[in-house]
Every structure is written in C-alpha cells, then in structure tokens.
N, C-alpha and C positions, 0 to 999 in steps of 0.2 A: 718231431711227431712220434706219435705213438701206436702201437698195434691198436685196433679197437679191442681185440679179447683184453687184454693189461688195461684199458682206459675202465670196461666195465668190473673189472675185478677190482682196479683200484678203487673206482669211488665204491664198489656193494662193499669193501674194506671198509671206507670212511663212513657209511650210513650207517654198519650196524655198531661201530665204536661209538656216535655219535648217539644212536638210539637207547647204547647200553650209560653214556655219560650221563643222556637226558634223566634215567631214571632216579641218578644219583642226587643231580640238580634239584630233582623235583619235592627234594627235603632237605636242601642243603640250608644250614645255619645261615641269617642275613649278613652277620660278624664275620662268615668265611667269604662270599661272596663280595662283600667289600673290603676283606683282607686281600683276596685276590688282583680287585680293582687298584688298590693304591699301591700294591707292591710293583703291579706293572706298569703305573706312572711315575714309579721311582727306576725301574728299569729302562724306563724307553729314554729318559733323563738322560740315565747313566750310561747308555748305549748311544748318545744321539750323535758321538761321529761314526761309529757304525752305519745307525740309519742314513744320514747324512751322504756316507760311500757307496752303502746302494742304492741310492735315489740317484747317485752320476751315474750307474750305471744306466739305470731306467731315462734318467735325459736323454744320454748319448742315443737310446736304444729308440727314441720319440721324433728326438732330430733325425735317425735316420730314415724312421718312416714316414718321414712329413708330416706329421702334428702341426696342427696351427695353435697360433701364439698363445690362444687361451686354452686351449690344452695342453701345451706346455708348462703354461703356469699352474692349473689345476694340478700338475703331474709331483710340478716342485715344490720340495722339502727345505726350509729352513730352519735356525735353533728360533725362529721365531714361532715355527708353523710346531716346529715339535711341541714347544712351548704350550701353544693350544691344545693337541691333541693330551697333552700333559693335564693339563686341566681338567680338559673333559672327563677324565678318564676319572679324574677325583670328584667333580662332580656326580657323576652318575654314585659314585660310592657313595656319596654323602646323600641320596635319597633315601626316603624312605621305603624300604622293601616290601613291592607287592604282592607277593606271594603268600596269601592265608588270609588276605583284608578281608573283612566281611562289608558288601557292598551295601547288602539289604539283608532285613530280617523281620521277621514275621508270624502270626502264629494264625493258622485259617480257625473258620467254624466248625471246622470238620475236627480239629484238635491238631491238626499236622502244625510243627512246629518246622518252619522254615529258614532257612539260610543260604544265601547265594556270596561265596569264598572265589576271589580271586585263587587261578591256578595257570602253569605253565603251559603251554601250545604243546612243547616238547620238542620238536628239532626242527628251528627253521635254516632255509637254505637261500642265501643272501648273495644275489650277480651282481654287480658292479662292475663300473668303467675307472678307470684312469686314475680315479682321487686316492690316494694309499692311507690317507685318515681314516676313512669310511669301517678298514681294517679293523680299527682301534672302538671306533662309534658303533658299529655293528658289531663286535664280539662283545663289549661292555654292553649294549643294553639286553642284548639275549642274556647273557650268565647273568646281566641284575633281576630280569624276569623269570628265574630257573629255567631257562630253554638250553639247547646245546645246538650248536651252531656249524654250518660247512658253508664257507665263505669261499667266493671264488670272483677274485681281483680279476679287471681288468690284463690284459698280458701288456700293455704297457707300464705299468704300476707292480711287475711282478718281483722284483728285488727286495725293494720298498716294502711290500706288502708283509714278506717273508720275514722281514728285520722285526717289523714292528708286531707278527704274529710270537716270532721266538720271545719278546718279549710278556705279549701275553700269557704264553705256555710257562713263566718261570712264576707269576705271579700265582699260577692255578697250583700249580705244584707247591708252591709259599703256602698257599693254602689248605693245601690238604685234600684239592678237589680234582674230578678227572682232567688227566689234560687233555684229552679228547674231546672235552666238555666244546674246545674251542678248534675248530679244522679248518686250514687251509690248502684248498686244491694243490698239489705241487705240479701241477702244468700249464703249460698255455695252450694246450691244446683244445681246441673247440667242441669237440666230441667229449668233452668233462662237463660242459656245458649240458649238452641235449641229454648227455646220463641224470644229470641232476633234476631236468625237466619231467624225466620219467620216472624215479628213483619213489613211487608211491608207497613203497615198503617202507621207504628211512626217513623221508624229507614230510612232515607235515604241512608246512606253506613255506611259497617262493616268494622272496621280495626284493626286486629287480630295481636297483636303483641306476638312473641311467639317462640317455636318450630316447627319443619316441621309437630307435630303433631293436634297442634292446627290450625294450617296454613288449613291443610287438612282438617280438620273436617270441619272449616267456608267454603271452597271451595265447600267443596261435599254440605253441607245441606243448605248454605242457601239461602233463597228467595227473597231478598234484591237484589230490581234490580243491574248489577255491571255497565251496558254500555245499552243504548237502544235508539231505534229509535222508541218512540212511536206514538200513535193515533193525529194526524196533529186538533184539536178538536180547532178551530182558533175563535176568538170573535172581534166584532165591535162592540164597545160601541161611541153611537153620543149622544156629549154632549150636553147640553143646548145649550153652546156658539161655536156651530159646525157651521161653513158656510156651506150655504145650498148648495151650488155649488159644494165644495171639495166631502159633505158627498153622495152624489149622484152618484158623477163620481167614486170617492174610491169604495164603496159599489159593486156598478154595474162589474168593475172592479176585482173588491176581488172575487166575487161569482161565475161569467159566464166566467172568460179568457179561466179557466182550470176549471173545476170541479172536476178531478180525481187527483188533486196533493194535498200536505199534508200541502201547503200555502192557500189551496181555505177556502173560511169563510163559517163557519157550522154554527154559531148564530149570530143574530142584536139582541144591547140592545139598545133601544132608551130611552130617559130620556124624563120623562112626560113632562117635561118644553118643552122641543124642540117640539115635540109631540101639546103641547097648542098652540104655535109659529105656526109650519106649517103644524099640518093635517099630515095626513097618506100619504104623498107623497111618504116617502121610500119604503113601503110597496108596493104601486101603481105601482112606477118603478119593484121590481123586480117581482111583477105579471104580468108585462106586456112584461119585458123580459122573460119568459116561465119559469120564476124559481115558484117552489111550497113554498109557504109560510104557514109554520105550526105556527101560531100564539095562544099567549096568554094573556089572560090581553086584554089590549084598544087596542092593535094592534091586536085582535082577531074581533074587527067591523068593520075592512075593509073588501067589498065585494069580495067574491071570494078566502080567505084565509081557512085553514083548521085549525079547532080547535090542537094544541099539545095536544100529549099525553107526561106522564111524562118525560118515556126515551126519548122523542126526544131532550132532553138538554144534553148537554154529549155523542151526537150523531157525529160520523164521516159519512155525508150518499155519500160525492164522487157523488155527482151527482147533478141535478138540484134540490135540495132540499135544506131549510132554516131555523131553526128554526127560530123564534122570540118575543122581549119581551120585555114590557115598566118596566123599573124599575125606582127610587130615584136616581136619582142623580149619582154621583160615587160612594156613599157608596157601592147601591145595584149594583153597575155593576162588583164591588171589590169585594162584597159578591160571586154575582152567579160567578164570573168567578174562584173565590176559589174554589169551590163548584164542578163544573162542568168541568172547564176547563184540559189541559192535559200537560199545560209548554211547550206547543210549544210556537206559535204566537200569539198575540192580540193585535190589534190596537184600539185608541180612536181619534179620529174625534173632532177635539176642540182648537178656538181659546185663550181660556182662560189658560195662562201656566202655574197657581198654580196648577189647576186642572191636565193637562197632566202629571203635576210633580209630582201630587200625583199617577197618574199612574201608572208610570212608578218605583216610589218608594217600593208602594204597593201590585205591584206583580212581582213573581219571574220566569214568562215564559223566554223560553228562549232567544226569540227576543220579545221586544217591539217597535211599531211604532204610530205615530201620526201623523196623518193624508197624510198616504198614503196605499196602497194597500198591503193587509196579502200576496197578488200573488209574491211581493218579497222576503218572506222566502226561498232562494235560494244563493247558497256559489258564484253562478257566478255572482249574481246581487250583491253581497258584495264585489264582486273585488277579491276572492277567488279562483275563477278558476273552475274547476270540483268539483260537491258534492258527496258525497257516501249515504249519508240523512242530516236531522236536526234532532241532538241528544237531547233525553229531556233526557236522564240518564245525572249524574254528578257526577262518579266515573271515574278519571281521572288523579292523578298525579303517577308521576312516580320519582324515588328515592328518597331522603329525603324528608320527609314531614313535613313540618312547620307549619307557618298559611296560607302562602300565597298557598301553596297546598290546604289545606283547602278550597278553595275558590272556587268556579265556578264563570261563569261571564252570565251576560245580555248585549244584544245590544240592546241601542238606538235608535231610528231612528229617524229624524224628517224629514217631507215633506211638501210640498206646495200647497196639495191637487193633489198629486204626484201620476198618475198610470202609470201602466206598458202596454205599448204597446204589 
C-alpha cells in the first residue's frame, strides 16, 4: 500500500504527462501511429517468454486469492493467446486512420461552408479486471484514435499487464512518439482507482471494462464529465491578415445579435500586427454599440474601455459585456484560448489560410469558424433542425467501441465575412 499524498501525486504525475502526450497525438502522422502498432507486435512476439514469466506470476498470485476457474482462465497467457494479442495489435495498425475524416460536408444558404472532421477525445482513462490483453486492445485503439491513454489493470493481471505495457512503450519510442502517449498505473492500490475517478483535470472519459461491479463503482463516484452542455465561453481572434470589413461586421454581429445565447462572443483577441495596421477601430465599434469593453494590454488605451480584471477571461457574462486583448500572433491566441476557453465556439477572422489552418488544427472546440459569426453555433443554422444545446462533453459512443468510437468530431466552418441576420 501506499501513502495517499504519493498515490495523488503519482497519478496528477501521470495525467499531466498524459495530457501533455495527448497533444502530440492529436497530429501525429497515421504512418507513425501504425509504425508504433506493428513494432509492438513484433515485440510482444519477441518478449513472449518474458510475458509468459509474468503471467506465472499473476497465476500463482490468483490461485492464492481464490479465483475461480474462469477467471483463472481469463487471467492466463499462452504463445497461443500472445499469438492473438499479436494480431490485434497488427490489425488495428492496418485500419484506416480516423483522425481528420471528413464525415459530412456541406455548404448552407447562408453561404457558411461546412465541415464536420473526425478528432481525438484526448485522454481516455481505461479500469479493467483480470484480462492482461485488454492492455494491448485498449492502448492500440486510443493511440490509433490519437488519444493518450492511463490504463489501470486489474491487480490480478498486474505483471502481465506490465510486460505487455514495456512492450508497447518500445514500439512508441520506434516511432517517434510520446511514451507517455501510453500509461500504466504502477500500483494495485485501490485509491489509483478513485484518483483516476476524479482526475477531471487529466482524464477526458472513463471506460471501465469489467463486471457490473466495477461498472458501478465508475458510475457512482466518478467526476469525469460523461455528456455536458457547458459554459458557451466563445473567442474572436482577428488576425493580422483579417479584412477589415468582415472583422468588423462579424464582431459586431457575434457580440450584440443575442447576448444571452451560448454562440454570443465573450472575448476579442486582436493581433498587435492588425492592431499597428488599423488602430483601435474594433474596440471603438463595440464601445459605440453600447457593449462594455473590459480591456487589457494596448487595447486597454482606447478611451472609454475598463481596465479587466483577471476572471473576466474565462468569463461567460450573457450580456452586453466583452472581454479583450492584444496578443502574438496565433500562437498567443492558441495559447489563451487553451487556457481560458470552454470547447464551445471560436472563430478567427483571417485571410491568410495557413494561418486559419492552423486554427482550426490547433484547437479542439467544438465548432470552429473563420470568418464568420460565433452567433451561428446553432443545430438549425447547421441544417440540423431543432437543437437541445451545443455539447462540449465527448462521451458518446454507443456499442462496440473501436477507434472510430474513440473519436469525437469538430466543425469546420468557412465564411465570407458571413453574419447572421
């Protein structure tokens, strides 16, 4: 056993290595991800009396705590069963990679030009009982899906587990990718468990494979969002190479249609370049439209704006209020809006389309648009019909689960300096 301070130090260890791999994943090459895959079914191969020695351990360790026969068998490892897991392992490699499919596409009346892109969850955290395959099955289909993964075996299955995890850590490294990408719990201690339940900061969804007893336990305790409609927390980033025409009508648009709905824009990042270009004109417009501009940085010397205070970044305020703020370029508009943002909406304003590309690449809200109005985060303006909200949770498939389950998606949008009536 273990201290609890050392249990919750070591898993917030493993979420934020996990979360910092996720982001790696979440553009990693299809070619490295299945380099990864086959290199660690050529190792588990090559290691199988390895695995093989500690699966006797994990027997011995099952007979002594009275395991019954089919858990026993569930437990045990043969060059038959490796065999299998060898396969799988090549199989999943040999899919085809869903990360970037475009499921649907589309172009409305309105002119918004649409696109709905498979994309990564980003770190799922996977219980398990007994099976030391599941090791192998669960870390292959996260890294095929670009997720990064904290896996936590069974403690009967805990040698085993470990064998066939060193193996997949040699295949990520063959490839070029984090090894972290792939974690396993190194305890049996129970309380790694309930961290992982709560771990809301690192773990995006739990998926407890199991008995109805383990099934339960993840339902009741943990905190791991499963489904949600959260905070509408929307950003306009206007790029350098933003037409000054679109960024003005968008803006104005985004902020004053609606104020009280969860598409209205709660921050403007403007990029100093633009900024140098044309003066504090954004600013001017929505002071003049009656909007309150809580400004900071160089957008704090235009007259008549209020100094921010920290929280107002991260702020849902539903009303004629705006935060705003000169940042770098896209880096820092990528930055803050990781930072602050809530995986709703965010639009960037910019004729330049490496730039929008990156984007769009670089973050994982749930609709992204370019240059046009956050005011269409709406199922009926998507051609969807009635909404019930805009989900930012990403726990969502239903029956088997593979890679392509694995997967949440982003929309697209491209406009033409496109607002909403």
């Amino acid at each position: 056993m273990h201290d609890a301070d050392d249990i919750t130090k070591m898993m917030t260890d493993i979420g934020k290595a996990a979360r910092a791999a996720a982001t790696v994943l979440a553009s990693a090459a299809p070619q490295a991800k299945a380099q990864a895959l086959n290199v660690a079914a050529d190792t588990v191969w090559d290691q199988r009396a390895q695995i093989i020695a500690a699966n006797k351990k994990d027997m011995a360790f099952g007979a002594e705590k009275g395991l019954s026969p089919a858990m026993m068998d569930r437990l045990m490892l043969d060059e038959d069963r490796i065999a299998g897991i060898v396969s799988g392992l090549r199989a999943v490699a040999a899919q085809d990679d869903p990360i970037g499919a475009v499921t649907e596409e589309w172009t409305q009346p309105s002119g918004l030009h649409i696109k709905r892109v498979r994309t990564p969850i980003g770190v799922i955290g996977v219980i398990y009982e007994s099976r030391p395959n599941v090791t192998a099955d669960a870390g292959a289909l996260c890294l095929k899906s670009g997720n990064a993964v904290i896996l936590r075996g069974g403690s009967e299955g805990f040698h085993s587990s470990q064998a066939i995890h060193t193996c997949l850590a040699a295949g990520l490294r063959a490839a070029g990718l984090p090894e972290k990408a792939i974690q396993l719990v190194p305890t049996r201690d129970r309380a790694a468990v309930s961290a992982m339940l709560q771990a809301t900061d690192f773990i995006d969804v739990i998926v407890p494979r199991g008995g109805k007893g383990l099934v339960g336990l993840v339902q009741r305790e943990a905190r791991v969002p499963v489904f949600a409609h959260l905070e509408g927390i929307c950003h306009i980033y206007v790029d350098a190479s933003a037409d000054l025409a679109k960024a003005r009508a968008v803006l104005i648009n985004a902020k004053t249609r609606r104020t009280g709905i969860c598409g209205s824009a709660e921050c403007l990042l403007v990029d100093q370049a633009f900024l140098d270009q044309h003066g504090d004109i954004l600013t001017r417009d929505l002071l003049e439209a009656g909007v309150e501009v809580r400004a900071a940085g160089t957008l704090a010397q235009t007259k008549g704006t209020v100094p921010a205070q920290a929280d107002d970044f991260g702020h849902e305020f539903l009303d004629m209020i705006i935060a705003a703020k000169a940042v770098d370029g896209i880096d820092g508009a990528v930055a803050h809006i990781r930072e602050f943002g809530s995986n709703h909406t965010d639009a960037i304003i910019a004729e330049n389309d490496a730039v929008a590309d990156r984007f769009f690449r670089d973050l994982d809200s749930a609709i992204l648009m370019r240059n046009a109005s956050t005011q269409f985060a709406d199922g009926g303006e998507f051609g969807m019909g009635a909404e019930i909200g805009i989900a930012t949770g990403k726990l969502h498939a239903r029956g088997p689960v593979g890679a392509v389950q694995l997967t949440s998606f982003k929309y697209l949008v491209t406009g033409d300096g496109t607002i909403r009536s």
